[in-house]
MARBA-534240 format. One line per field, with one value per residue (C-alpha): residue in one letter; x, z, y; chain. Coordinates in Angstrom, 1 decimal. Layout:
N
aa	(A,...);
east	(X,...);
up	(Z,...);
north	(Y,...);
ch	(A,...);
This chain:
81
aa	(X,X,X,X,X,X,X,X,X,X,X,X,X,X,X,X,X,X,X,X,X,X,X,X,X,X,X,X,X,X,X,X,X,X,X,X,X,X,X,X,X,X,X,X,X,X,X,X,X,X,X,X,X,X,X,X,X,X,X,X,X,X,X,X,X,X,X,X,X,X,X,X,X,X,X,X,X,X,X,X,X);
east	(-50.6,-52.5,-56.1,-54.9,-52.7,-55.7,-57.9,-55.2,-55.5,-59.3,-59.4,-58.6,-60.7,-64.1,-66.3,-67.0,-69.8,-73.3,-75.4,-79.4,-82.8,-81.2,-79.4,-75.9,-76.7,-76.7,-73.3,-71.3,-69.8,-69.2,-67.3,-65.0,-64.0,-62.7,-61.2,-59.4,-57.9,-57.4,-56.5,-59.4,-62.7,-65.2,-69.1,-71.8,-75.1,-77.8,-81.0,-83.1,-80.8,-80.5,-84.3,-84.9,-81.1,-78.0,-74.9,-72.8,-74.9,-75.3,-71.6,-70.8,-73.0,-71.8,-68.1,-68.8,-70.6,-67.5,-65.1,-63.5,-62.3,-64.3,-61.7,-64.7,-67.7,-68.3,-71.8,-72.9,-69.9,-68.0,-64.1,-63.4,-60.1);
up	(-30.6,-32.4,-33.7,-37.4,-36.6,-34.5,-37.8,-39.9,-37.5,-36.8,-40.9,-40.5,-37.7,-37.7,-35.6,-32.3,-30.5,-32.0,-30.0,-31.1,-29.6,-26.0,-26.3,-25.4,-21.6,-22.7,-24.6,-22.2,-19.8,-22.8,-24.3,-21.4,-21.3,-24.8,-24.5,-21.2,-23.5,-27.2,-27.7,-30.2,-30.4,-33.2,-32.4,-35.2,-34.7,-36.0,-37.0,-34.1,-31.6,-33.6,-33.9,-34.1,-32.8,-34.8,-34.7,-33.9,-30.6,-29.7,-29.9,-27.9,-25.2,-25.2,-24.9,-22.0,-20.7,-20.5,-20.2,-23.7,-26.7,-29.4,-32.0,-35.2,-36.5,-40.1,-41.3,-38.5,-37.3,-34.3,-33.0,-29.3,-27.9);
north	(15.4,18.2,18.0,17.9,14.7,13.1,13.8,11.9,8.8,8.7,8.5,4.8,3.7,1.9,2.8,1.0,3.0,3.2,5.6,4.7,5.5,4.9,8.2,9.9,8.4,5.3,4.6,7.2,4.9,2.3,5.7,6.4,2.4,2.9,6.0,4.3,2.0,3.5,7.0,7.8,6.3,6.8,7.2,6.6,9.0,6.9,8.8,7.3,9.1,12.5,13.0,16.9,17.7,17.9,15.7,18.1,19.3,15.4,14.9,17.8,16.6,13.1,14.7,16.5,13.8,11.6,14.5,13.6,15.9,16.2,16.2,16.2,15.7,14.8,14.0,11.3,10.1,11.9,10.8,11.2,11.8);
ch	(A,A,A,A,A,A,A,A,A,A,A,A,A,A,A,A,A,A,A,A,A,A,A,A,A,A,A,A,A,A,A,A,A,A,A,A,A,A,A,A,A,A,A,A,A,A,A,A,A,A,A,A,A,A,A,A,A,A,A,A,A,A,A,A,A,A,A,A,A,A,A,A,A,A,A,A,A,A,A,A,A);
């Protein structure tokens, strides 16, 4: 599936990983769980964990931390693949 048809699916899901003031290290393993078991996952950013750092760094570290794709980031909200 290409990154344009993962965008059109991730439009319709909610999101099931909140990543707060604990940090990327702290949701990563719940992050790979999902991704073991649905092919996209969508992670919220909330302010506490962004701090002085963008969303888009955070998600990037969080995807290499689980060995996922990033598929996009749009305003706080990253999907995984």
């Amino acid at each position: 599936m290409n990154r344009e048809d993962l965008r059109k699916q991730a439009h319709d899901l909610d999101v099931t990983v909140w990543v707060g003031k604990g940090g990327v290290e702290a949701v990563a393993s719940e992050l790979a769980d999902q991704l073991g078991s649905n092919e996209l996952v969508k992670v919220k950013f909330l302010r506490a964990a962004r701090g002085g750092t963008s969303t888009e760094v955070l998600a990037e570290e969080l995807a290499d931390r689980v060995d996922a794709e990033l598929v996009e980031t749009r305003g706080n909200t990253a999907v995984y693949h």
